[in-house]
N, C-alpha and C positions, 0 to 999 in steps of 0.2 A: 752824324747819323746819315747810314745813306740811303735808307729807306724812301720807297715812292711814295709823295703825298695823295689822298684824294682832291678833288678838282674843289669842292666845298668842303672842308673841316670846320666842325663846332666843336664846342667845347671849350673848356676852361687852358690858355695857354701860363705854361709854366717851364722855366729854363734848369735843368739839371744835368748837372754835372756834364756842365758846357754842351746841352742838347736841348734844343727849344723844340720843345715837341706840345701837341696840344690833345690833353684829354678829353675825350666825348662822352657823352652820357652812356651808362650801361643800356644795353636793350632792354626789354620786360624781361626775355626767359633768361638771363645773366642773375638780375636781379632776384625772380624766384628761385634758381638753382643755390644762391646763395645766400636769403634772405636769415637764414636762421644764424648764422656764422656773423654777418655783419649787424644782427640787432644783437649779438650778448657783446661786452667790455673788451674780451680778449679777441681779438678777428686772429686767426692761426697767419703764419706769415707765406704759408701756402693760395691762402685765398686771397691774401694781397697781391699776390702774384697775379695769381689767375685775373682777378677782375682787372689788374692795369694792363695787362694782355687782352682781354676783351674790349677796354675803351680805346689803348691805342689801336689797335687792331682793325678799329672802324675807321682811323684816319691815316693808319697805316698800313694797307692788307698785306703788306707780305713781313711784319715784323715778326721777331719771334720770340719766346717766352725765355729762352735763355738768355736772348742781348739783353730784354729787361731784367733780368735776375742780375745777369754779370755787369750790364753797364750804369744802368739807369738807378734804380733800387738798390739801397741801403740801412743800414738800422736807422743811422741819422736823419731818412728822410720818407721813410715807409709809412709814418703816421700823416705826415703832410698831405703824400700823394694818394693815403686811401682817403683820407678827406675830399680831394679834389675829386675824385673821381664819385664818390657818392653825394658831394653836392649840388653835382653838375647833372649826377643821376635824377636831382629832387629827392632824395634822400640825406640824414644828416647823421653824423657822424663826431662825436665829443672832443675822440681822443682820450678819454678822462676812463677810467677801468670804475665798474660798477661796483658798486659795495652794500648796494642794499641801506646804507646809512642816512640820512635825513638831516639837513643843516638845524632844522629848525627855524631859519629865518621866514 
């Protein structure tokens, strides 16, 4: 990746697809733009996009939403990385699709 780092990066580091790059917390207005998308089961694979472009974005400013699409992001790893990125937001994230159903335990 040849992307410039910022001088302090936080966030959660994680290595994909031979790219050790490291995720940072969303801002506030990231989070409200997309608070409704990321609290139902299904997150569309548009706003996966979007918000992994807005975290690395903070520790990468000149990355761009296509190398994430094309290089980074996958179906095999898209639930991992919107994890990551809403964990680290302080927000939490299943992975698990809602069903309205109740274990009963």
């Amino acid at each position: 990746m040849q992307f410039k780092q910022v001088d302090y990066p936080r966030g959660t580091e994680k290595t994909i697809a031979g790219h050790k790059i490291i995720f940072a917390p969303l801002p506030l207005g990231a989070i409200e733009k997309y608070q409704d998308q990321l609290s139902g089961g299904n997150v569309p694979i548009a706003t996966i996009l979007d918000i992994a472009h807005i975290s690395l974005k903070r520790n990468y400013p000149d990355i761009t939403r296509d190398f994430i699409a094309d290089e980074i992001l996958d179906l095999a790893n898209m639930e991992e990385v919107l994890g990551l990125v809403t964990n680290s937001s302080g927000l939490t994230h299943s992975g698990e699709q809602q069903t309205g159903e109740q274990s009963g335990e």
